[in-house]
Every structure is written in structure tokens, then in C-alpha cells.
C-alpha positions in Angstrom: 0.0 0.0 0.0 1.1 3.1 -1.0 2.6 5.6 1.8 -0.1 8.3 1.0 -3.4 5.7 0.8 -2.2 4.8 4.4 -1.8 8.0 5.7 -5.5 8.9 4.6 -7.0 5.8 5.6 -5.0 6.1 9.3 -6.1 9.8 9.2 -10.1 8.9 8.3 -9.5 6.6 11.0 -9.0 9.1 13.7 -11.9 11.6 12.5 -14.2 8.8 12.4 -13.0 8.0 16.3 -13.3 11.4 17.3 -17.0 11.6 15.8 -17.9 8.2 17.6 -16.5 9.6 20.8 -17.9 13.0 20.3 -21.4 11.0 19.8 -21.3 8.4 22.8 -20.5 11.4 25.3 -22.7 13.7 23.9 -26.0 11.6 24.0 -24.8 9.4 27.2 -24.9 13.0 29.0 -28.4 14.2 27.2 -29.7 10.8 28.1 -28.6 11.5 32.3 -29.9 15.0 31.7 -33.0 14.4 30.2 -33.9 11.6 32.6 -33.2 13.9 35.1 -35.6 16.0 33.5 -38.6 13.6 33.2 -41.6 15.6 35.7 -43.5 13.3 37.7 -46.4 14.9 39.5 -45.2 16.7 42.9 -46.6 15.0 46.6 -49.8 17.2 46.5 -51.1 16.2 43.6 -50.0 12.4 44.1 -50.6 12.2 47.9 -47.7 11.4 49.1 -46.3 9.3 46.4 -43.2 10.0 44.1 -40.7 7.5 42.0 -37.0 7.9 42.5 -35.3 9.7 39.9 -38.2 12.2 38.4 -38.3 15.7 39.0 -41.6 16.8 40.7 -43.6 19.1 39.1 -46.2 21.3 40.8 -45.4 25.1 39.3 -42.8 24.1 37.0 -40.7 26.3 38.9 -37.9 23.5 39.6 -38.1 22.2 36.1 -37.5 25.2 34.4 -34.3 26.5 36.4 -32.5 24.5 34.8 -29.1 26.0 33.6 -26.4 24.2 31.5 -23.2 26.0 30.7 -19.6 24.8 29.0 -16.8 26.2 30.7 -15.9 29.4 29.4 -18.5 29.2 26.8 -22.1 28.7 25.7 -25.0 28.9 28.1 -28.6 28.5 28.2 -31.5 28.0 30.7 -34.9 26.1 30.8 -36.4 22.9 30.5 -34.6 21.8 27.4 -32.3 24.7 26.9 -29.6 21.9 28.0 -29.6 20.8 24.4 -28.4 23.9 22.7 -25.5 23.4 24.8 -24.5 19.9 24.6 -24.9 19.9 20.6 -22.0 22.5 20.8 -20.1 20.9 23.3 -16.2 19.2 22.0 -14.7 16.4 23.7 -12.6 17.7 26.2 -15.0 20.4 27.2 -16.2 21.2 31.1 -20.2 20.8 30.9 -22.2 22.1 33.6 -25.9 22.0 35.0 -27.4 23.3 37.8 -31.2 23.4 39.2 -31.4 27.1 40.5 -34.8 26.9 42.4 -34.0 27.9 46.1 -35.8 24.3 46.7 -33.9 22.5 44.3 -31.3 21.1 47.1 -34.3 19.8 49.0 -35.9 18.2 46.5 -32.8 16.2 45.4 -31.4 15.2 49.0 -34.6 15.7 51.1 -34.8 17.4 54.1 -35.1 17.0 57.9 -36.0 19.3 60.4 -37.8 22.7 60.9 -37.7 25.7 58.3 -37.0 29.2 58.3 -41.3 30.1 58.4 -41.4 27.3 61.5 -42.5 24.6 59.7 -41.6 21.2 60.3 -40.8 18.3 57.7 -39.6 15.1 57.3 -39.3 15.0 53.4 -37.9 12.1 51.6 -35.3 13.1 49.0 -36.2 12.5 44.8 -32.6 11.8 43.6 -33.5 13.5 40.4 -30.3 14.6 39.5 -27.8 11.8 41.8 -29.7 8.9 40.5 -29.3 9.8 36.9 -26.1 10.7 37.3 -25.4 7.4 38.5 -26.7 5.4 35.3 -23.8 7.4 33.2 -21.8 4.1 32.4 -25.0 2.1 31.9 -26.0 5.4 29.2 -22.3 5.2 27.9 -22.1 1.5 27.1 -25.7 1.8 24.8 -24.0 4.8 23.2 -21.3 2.8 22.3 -23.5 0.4 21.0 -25.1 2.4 18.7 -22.1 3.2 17.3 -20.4 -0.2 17.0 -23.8 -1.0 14.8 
């Protein structure tokens, strides 16, 4: 084979790599975001009941302060604004997201105890965020599947 064929095929190579790679992490993070993301009805309007993993929604308050940001870069806000930034995310780049609802905190990791107005809870957390986060290899390795296809 000729020095210049093998240089092209090696260098096709690479940029089909980098697109794979560039794909997997791209949708394996959308895919922990947007399950994240998936509402479930809050405790009022359930009674009590909730599923691990959803984020309540009763005003859409905490589902909408969503903000995603890279690093020195792009930013956006909202329920899906998330996706303007991850389709212009590079491998290599720091993604961020955030819930910014002053009850956001609560609502992930529950809370204990009496609040600032006096009232007193014992309120299970949601893992909405933690859970998610937690299925990233399991998101990855269909990803990769996809790919290998």
C-alpha cells in the first residue's frame, strides 16, 4: 500500500474516532440529563407518592431553572435549553448544570427538620439529579452500542 493511501486511511480513521467519541459522550450525558428531567407529578397532587429519579412538578418552577453552561463558553436556561448546549459541546470540554430553584437542594437530597417560616418536615429526597447521574456508564455502554452497529 502506498505511503499516501495509508496515511489517509489512518487519518479517516482518527476523525471517524473522534465523531464516535464526540457522539457516545454527547447523547450518554443528554440521556442523564434528560432523565433527570422527566416531571413526575409533585406529593400534593399524588398524595404522598413519588418515583426515585423524576423531578416533581407542581409550578414548573424547579423544572425550568435548569441552567447548562460549558466552561468558558455557551449557556442557556430552561427545561430543554440543555440541548443547545451539549450539541456545541467538544470532547474535552467542562459541561455544567445546575437546578437554581432555592428548593432545588431539598428536592434532590430531602430534608429534615424545621424551616425558616417554623414549619416542620420530614421530606424524603427525589434523587432526580444523583440517580441519573449514577446510570452514566450504563447510558455510555448503549451509546457505544449504537455506534459499533
Amino acid at each position: 500500500m502506498a505511503r499516501g493511501k495509508f496515511a489517509a486511511k489512518v487519518k479517516g480513521f482518527a476523525t471517524l474516532t473522534k465523531r464516535n467519541m464526540r457522539y457516545v459522550a454527547a447523547h450518554s450525558i443528554q440521556d442523564v440529563v434528560e432523565a433527570a428531567q422527566t416531571p413526575q407529578p409533585s406529593v400534593k397532587q399524588t398524595g404522598g407518592s413519588f418515583e426515585e429519579g423524576k423531578i416533581p412538578v407542581d409550578d414548573e418552577d424547579l423544572i425550568n431553572s435548569l441552567v447548562a453552561h460549558i466552561e468558558g463558553g455557551a449557556s442557556s436556561e430552561g427545561a430543554t435549553g440543555y440541548t443547545v448546549v451539549i450539541a456545541g459541546m467538544e470532547i474535552g470540554d467542562s459541561l455544567k448544570f445546575e437546578w437554581t430553584a432555592a428548593h432545588a437542594m431539598r428536592i434532590e437530597a430531602g430534608f429534615t427538620g424545621t424551616d425558616a417560616l417554623g414549619r416542620t418536615y420530614h421530606q424524603e429526597g427525589r434523587h432526580f439529579v444523583g440517580a441519573n447521574a449514577a446510570r452514566f456508564q450504563e447510558f455510555v455502554e448503549a451509546r457505544v452500542r449504537e455506534v459499533k452497529t
